[in-house]
PLY file of the C-alpha trace (Angstrom):
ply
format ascii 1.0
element vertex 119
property float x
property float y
property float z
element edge 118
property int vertex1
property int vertex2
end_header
-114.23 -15.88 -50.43
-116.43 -14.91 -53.36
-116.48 -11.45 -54.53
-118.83 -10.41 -57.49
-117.29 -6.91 -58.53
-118.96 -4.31 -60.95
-118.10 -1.77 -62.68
-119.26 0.64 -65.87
-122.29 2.96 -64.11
-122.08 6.41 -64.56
-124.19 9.31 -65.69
-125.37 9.37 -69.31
-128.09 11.54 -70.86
-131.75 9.95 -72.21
-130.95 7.82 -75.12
-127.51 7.28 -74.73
-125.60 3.90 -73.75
-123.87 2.48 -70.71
-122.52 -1.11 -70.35
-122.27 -3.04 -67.12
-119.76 -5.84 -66.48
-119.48 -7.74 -63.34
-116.77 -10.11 -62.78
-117.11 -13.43 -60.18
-113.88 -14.10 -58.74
-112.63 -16.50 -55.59
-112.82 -20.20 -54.68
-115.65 -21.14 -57.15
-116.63 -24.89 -58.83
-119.50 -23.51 -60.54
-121.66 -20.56 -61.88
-125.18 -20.91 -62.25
-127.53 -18.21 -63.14
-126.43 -14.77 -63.61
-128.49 -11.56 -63.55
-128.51 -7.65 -62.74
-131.38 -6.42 -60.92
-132.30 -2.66 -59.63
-133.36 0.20 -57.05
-134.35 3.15 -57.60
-134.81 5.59 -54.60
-138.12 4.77 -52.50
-138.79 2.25 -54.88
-138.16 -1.76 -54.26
-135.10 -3.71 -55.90
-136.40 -5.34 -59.16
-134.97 -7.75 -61.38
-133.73 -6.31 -64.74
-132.25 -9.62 -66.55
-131.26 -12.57 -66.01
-128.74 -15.55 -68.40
-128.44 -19.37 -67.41
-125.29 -21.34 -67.72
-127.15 -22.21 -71.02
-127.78 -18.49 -72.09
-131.24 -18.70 -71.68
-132.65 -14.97 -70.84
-135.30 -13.18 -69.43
-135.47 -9.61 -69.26
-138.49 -6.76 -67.41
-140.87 -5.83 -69.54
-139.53 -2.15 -69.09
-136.06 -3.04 -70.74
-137.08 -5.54 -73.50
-135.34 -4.49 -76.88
-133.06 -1.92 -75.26
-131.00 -3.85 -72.98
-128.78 -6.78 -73.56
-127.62 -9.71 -70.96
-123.97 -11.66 -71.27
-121.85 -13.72 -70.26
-118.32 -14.22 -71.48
-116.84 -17.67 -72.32
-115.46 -18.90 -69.03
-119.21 -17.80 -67.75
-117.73 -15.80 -65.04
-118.53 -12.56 -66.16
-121.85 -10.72 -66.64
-122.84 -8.21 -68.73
-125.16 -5.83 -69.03
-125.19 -3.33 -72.73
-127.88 -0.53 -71.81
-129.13 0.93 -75.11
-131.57 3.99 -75.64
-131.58 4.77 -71.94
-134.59 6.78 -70.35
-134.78 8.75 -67.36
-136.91 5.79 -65.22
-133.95 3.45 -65.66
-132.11 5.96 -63.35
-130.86 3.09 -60.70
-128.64 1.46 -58.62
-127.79 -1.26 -60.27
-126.86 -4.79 -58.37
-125.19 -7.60 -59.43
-126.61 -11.29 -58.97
-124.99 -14.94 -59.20
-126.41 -18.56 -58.17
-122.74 -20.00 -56.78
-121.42 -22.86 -56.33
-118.20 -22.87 -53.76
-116.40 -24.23 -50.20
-120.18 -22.75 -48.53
-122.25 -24.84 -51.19
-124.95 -23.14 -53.34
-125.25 -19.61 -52.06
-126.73 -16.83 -53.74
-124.03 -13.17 -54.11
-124.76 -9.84 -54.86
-122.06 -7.38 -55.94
-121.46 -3.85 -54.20
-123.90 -2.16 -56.90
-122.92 0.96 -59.29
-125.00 3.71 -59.84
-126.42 4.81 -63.07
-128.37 8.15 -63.60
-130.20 8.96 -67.02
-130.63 12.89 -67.55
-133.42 14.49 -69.14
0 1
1 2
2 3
3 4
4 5
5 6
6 7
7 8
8 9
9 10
10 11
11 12
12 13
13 14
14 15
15 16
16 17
17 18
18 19
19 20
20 21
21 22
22 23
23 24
24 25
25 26
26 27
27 28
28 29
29 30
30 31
31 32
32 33
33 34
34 35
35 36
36 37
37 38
38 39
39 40
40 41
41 42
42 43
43 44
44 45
45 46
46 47
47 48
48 49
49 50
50 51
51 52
52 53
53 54
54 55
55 56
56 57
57 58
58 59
59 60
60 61
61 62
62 63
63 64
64 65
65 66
66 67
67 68
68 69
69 70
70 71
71 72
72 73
73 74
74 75
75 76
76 77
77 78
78 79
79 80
80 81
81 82
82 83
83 84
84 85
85 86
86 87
87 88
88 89
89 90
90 91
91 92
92 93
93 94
94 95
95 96
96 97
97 98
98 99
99 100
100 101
101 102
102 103
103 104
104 105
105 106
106 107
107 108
108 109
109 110
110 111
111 112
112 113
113 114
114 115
115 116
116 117
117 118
């Protein structure tokens, strides 16, 4: 079974920092894109950033120059470093991952964390 588990929300106030991680675990023969998307309330689920096995990223307009995708060396972990945080990024934040496994090529979304900006 594949489990994508995150951690590191939390409340921070406008400008301040927060750094995601979300860690792939279970039965897996490969790990292709990673990303973290979003939703905020009423709103739709958007993607925030995204890193290939080859560390190619994209990032939302909205976050460009603030935020900061990863992945660590075995290229089972994600990160996400939040920098000069606004109130608008206030989100739940979701974990993504293109997997390979027993099932074949699935997509996997972790349990989400929540992260609130204060004014």
């Amino acid at each position: 079974q594949v489990q994508l588990v995150e951690s590191g929300g939390g409340l921070v106030q406008a400008g301040g920092s927060l750094r995601l991680s979300c860690a792939a675990s279970g039965t897996i023969f490969s790990i292709n894109t990673m990303g973290w998307y979003r939703q905020a309330p009423g709103k739709q689920r958007e993607l925030v950033a995204t890193i290939t096995r080859g560390d190619s990223t994209t990032y939302a307009d909205s976050v460009k120059g603030r935020f900061t995708i990863a992945r660590n060396n075995a290229g089972n972990t994600v990160y996400l470093q939040m920098n000069t945080l606004k109130p608008e990024d206030t989100a739940v934040y979701y974990c993504h991952a293109a997997i390979s496994g027993v099932l074949g090529l699935r997509n996997y979304w972790g349990q989400g964390t929540q992260v609130t900006v204060s004014s």
